[in-house]
C-alpha positions as CSV (number, residue, x, y, z in Angstrom):
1,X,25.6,106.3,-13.6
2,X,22.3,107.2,-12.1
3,X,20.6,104.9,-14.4
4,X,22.8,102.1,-13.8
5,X,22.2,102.5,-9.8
6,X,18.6,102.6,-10.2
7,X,18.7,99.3,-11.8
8,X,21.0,97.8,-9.2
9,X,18.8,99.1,-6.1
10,X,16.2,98.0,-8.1
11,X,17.3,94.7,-8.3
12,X,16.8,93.3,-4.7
13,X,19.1,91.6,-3.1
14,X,18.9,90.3,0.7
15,X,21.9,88.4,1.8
16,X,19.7,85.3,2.5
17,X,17.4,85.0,-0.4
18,X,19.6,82.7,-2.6
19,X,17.6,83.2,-5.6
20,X,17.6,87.0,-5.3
21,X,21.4,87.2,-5.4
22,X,21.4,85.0,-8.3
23,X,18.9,87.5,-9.7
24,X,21.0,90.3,-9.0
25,X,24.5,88.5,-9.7
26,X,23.2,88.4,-13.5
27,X,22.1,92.1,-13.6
28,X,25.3,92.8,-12.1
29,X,27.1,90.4,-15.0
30,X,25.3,92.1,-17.6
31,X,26.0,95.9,-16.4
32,X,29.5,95.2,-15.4
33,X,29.9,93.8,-19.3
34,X,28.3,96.6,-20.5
35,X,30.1,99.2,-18.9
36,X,34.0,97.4,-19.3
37,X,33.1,95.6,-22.4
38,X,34.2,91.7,-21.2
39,X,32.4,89.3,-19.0
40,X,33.0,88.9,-15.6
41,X,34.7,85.2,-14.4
42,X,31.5,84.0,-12.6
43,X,31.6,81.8,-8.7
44,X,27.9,81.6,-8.2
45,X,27.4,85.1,-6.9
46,X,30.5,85.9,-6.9
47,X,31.6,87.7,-10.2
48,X,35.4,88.8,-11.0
49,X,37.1,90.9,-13.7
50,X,40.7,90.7,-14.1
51,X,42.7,92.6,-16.8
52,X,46.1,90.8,-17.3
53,X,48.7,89.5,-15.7
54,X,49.0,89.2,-12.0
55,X,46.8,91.4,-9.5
56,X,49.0,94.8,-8.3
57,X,45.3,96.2,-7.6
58,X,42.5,95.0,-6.2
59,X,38.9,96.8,-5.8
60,X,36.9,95.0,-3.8
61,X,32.8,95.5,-4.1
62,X,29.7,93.4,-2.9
63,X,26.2,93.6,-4.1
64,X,24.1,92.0,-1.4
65,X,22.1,93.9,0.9
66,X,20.4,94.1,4.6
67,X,17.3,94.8,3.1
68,X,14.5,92.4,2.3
69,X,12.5,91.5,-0.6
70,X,9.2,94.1,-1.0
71,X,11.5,96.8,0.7
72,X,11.0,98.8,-2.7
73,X,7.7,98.8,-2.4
74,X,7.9,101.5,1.0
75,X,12.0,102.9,0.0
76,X,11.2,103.4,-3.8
77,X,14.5,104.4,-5.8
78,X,13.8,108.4,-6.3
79,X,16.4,111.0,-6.9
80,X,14.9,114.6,-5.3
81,X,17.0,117.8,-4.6
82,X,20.2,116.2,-5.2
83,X,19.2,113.1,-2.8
84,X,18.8,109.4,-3.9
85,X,17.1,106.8,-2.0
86,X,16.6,103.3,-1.9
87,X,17.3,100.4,-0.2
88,X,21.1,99.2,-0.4
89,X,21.8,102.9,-2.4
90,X,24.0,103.4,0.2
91,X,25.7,100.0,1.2
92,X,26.6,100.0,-1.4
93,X,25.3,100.0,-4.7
94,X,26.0,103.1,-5.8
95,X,29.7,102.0,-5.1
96,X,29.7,99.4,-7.2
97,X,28.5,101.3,-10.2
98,X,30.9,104.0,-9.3
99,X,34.1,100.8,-9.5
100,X,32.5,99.6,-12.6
101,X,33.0,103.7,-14.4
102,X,36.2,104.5,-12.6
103,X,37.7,101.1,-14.3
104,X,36.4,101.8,-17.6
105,X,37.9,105.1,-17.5
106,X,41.4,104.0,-16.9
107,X,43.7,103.8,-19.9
108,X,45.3,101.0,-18.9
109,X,44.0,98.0,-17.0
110,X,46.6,95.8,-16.8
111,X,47.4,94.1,-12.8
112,X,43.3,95.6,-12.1
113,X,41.2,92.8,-10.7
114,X,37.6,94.0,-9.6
115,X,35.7,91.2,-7.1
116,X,32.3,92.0,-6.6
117,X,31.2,89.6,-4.0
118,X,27.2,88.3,-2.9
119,X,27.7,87.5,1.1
120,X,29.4,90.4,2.6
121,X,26.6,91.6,4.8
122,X,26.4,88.1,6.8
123,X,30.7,87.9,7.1
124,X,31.7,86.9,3.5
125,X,31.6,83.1,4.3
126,X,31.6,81.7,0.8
127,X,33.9,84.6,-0.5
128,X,36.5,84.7,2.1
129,X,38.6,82.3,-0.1
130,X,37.9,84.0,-3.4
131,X,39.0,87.8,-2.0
132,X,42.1,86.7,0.1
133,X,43.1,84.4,-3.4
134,X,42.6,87.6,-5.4
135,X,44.5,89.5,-2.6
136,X,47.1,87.8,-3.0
137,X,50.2,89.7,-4.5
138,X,48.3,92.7,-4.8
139,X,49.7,96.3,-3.9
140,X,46.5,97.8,-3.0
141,X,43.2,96.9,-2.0
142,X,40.4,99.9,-2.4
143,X,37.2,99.0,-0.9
144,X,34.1,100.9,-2.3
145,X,32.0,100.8,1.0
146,X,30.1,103.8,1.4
147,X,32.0,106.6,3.3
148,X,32.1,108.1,7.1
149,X,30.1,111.1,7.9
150,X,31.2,113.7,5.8
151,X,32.5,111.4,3.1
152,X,35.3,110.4,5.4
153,X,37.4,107.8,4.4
154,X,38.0,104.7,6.9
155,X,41.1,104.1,7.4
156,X,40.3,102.0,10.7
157,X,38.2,99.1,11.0
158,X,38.0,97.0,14.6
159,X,37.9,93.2,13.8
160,X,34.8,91.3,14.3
161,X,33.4,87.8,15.1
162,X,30.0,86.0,14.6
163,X,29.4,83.2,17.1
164,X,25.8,81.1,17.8
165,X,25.7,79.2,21.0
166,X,23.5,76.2,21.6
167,X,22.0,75.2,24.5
168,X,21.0,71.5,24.4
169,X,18.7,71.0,27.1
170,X,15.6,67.7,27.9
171,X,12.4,68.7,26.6
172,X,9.1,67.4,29.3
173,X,5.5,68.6,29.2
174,X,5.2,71.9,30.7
175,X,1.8,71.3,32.9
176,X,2.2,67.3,33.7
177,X,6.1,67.2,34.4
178,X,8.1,70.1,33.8
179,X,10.6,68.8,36.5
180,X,11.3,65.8,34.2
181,X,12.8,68.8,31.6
182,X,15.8,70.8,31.7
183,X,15.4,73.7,30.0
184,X,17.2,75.5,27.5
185,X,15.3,78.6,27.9
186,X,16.4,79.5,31.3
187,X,19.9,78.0,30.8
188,X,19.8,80.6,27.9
189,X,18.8,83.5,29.9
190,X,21.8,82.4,32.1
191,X,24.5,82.4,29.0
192,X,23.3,85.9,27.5
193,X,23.7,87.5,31.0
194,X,27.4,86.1,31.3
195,X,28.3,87.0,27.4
196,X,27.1,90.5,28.4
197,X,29.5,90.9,30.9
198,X,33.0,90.0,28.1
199,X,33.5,93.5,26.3
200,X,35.8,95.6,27.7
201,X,34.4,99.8,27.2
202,X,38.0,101.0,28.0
203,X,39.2,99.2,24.9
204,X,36.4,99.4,22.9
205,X,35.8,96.0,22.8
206,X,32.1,95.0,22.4
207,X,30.2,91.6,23.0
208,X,26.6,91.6,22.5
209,X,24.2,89.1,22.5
210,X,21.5,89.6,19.3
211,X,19.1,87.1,18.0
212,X,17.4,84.8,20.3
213,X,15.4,81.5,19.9
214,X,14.2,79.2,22.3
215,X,11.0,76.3,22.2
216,X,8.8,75.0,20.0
217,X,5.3,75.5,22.0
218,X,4.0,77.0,24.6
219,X,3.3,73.6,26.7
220,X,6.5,72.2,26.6
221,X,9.5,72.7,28.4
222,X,12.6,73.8,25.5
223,X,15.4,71.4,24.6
224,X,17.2,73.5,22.7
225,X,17.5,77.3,22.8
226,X,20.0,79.5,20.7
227,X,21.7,83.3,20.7
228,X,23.6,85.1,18.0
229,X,27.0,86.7,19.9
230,X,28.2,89.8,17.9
231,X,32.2,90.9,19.0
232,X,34.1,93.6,18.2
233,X,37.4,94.7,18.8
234,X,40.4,96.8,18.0
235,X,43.5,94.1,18.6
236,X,43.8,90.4,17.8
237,X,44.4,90.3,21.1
238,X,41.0,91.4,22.4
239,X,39.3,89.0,19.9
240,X,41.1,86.1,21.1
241,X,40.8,87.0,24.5
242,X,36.7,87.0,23.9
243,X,36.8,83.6,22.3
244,X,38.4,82.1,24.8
245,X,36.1,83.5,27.7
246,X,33.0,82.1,25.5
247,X,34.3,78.8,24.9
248,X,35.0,78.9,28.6
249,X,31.4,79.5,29.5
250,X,29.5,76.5,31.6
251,X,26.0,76.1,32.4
252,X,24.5,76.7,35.4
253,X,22.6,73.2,34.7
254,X,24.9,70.6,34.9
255,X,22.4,68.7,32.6
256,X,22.4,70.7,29.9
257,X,25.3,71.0,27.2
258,X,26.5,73.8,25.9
259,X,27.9,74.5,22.0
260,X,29.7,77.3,20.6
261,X,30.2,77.8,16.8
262,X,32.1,80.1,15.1
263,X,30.2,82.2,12.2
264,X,32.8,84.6,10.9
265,X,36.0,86.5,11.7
266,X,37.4,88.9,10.5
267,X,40.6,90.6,12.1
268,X,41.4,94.6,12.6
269,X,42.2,97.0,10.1
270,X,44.5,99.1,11.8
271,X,45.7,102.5,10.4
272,X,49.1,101.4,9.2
273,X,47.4,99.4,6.8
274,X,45.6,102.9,5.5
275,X,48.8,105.5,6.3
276,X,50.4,105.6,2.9
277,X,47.1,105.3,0.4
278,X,45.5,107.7,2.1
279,X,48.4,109.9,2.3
280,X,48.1,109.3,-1.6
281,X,44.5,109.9,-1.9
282,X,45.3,113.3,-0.3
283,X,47.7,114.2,-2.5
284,X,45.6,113.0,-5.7
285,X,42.2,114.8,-4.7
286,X,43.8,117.6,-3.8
287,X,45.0,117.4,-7.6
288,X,41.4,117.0,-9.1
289,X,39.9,120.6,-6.5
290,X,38.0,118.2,-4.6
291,X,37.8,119.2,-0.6
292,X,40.3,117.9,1.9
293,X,40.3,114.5,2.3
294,X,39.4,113.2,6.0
295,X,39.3,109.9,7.9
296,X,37.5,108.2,10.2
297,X,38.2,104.5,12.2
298,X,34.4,103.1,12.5
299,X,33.4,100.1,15.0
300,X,31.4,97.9,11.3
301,X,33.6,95.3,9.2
302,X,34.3,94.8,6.0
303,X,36.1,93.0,3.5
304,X,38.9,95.5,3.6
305,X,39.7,93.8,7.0
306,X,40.7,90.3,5.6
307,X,42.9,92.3,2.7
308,X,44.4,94.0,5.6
309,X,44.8,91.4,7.6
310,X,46.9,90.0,4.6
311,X,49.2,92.6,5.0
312,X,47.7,94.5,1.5
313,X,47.9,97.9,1.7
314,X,44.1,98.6,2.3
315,X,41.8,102.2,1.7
316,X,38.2,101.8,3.2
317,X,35.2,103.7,2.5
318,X,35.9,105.0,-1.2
319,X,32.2,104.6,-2.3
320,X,29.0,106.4,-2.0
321,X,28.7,109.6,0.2
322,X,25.6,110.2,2.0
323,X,24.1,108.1,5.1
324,X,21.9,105.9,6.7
325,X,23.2,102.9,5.9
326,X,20.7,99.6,7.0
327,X,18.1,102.4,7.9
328,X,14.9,104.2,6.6
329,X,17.2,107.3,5.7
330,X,19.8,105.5,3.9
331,X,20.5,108.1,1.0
332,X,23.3,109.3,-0.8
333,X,24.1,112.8,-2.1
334,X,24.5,112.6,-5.9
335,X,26.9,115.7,-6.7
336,X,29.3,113.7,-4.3
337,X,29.1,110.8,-7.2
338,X,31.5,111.9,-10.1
339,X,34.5,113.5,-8.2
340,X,34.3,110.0,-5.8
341,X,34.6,108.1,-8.9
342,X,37.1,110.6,-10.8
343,X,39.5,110.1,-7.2
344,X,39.1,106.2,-7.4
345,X,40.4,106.0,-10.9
346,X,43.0,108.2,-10.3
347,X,44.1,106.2,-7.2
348,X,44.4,102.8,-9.7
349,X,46.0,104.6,-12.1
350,X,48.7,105.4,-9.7
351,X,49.0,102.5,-7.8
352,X,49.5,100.8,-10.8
353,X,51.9,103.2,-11.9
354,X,53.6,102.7,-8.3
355,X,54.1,98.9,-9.5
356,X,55.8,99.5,-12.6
């Protein structure tokens, strides 16, 4: 296993380098063949493996990263007192290769359909269709997204939203007639302070305003300027409410237009969604000696939010134990590797057996 996750982290994998998933979407083809002996059904860089007859469970896994290309040249994949590193070891490569053992282990496949998906770090926008059509019918969803502290499971997930908003202003020359412009810049400086203002701390809703662009050169007043809006929240209701209050916004210059897209939503996973599988995955590790089980409800998204969102029984957080995920430190603890992988299979096995 620790060979095939060296030659996954090795295989880089940014979200936005479409070549690079391509790359890596054959190196994941090939391992994922090797290790279950049949090819995957491949959707660009998307890849699926279904064993028979309708879906009963689903295990849900993605293989892009945060991390760009050349980031193995200053995180290189090393294993050293009982610690590997390397970028995307975390989130969550080592959780893939841990799906791909668990389902070769399993004595019977039948109902098992494992989605291994290439955009889920920028919102799953060209898999969205592909998981909630494998979703479909299914008893259980287990996501292999690296645990909680302490190898928590996640049993909670708040919903989340990706906006950009536009601000389409009159470009002039800065130094001859800047009062000829209207600009986008300032109108922009305007918007970011009013999305600031939309989360709500008591509910633990959070709206923040991330990437920013504005101009093309330093002598000339900006026609267009742009922000990245990043929203969290526990409820539907909150989410909505946010949307609403954005598309609501107006600018201060009555000259300048304003333009709100949608990026990506995904709603809550709330614990009901969680209750019963983990109650099972309790009962089941408790079965193989492995520690108690415990759970955690954590602020990032993930495609277990659009399974639960479905109404599919959904477990987060089944993969990789360790830390650091997106960050210098990202790391996982290896010794955490084979009883993580023993409890997934076992949790298949029995949901599958649940079905029967």
């Amino acid at each position: 296993m620790l060979d095939h996750i060296r030659t996954l982290v090795e295989t880089e994998s940014p979200s936005a380098d479409e070549a690079a998933l391509h790359r890596s979407a054959d190196v994941v083809a090939a391992l994922g063949t090797q290790v279950l002996g049949t090819p995957p059904q491949r959707d660009g860089i998307h890849l699926t493996w279904r064993f028979g007859g309708p879906t009963r469970v689903l295990v849900l896994c993605h293989h892009d990263t945060v991390w760009p290309i050349g980031s193995l040249r200053t995180h290189p994949f090393e294993v050293v007192d009982g610690i590997l590193r390397g970028p995307g070891c975390f989130d969550m490569k080592t959780g893939l290769v841990m799906a791909l053992h668990a389902i070769a282990e399993l004595p019977d496949r039948t109902g098992v359909t494992l989605l291994v998906t290439g955009d889920e770090e920028i919102g799953s926008p060209g898999s969205r269709a592909l998981i909630e059509a494998a979703a479909t019918g299914a008893k259980a969803a287990f996501v292999l997204e690296a645990s909680g502290p302490g190898g928590a499971l996640k049993t909670e997930r708040k919903g989340s939203a990706g906006y950009s908003l536009r601000v389409h202003g009159k470009a002039a020359h800065s130094g001859l007639e800047p009062e000829r412009g209207h600009n986008a810049g300032v109108e922009l400086a305007h918007q970011v302070l009013a999305i600031a203002t939309l989360g709500d701390a008591a509910l633990g809703t959070t709206v923040t305003p991330t990437v920013l662009s504005a101009g093309t050169t330093r002598n000339t007043v900006p026609a267009l300027a742009e922000v990245a809006i990043d929203v969290r929240a526990a409820t539907p209701g909150e989410l909505s409410r946010v949307e609403l209050a954005l598309r609501a916004l107006q600018p201060v210059d009555p000259a300048i237009r304003l333009e709100l897209s949608t990026q990506s939503h995904r709603p809550p996973m709330t614990s009901e969604s969680s209750a019963a599988l983990f109650a099972r995955a309790s009962k089941l590790a408790a079965g193989l000696g492995l520690a108690p089980l415990t759970k955690t409800a954590v602020g990032g998204g993930s495609d277990g939010n659009l399974t639960a969102g479905m109404g599919v029984p959904t477990l987060d957080g089944l993969g990789a134990v360790g830390g650091g995920a997106h960050a210098d430190d990202e790391h996982v603890v290896v010794a955490e590797i084979p009883g993580r992988t023993a409890l997934l299979a076992a949790l298949i096995a029995d949901a599958i057996a649940e079905g029967e």
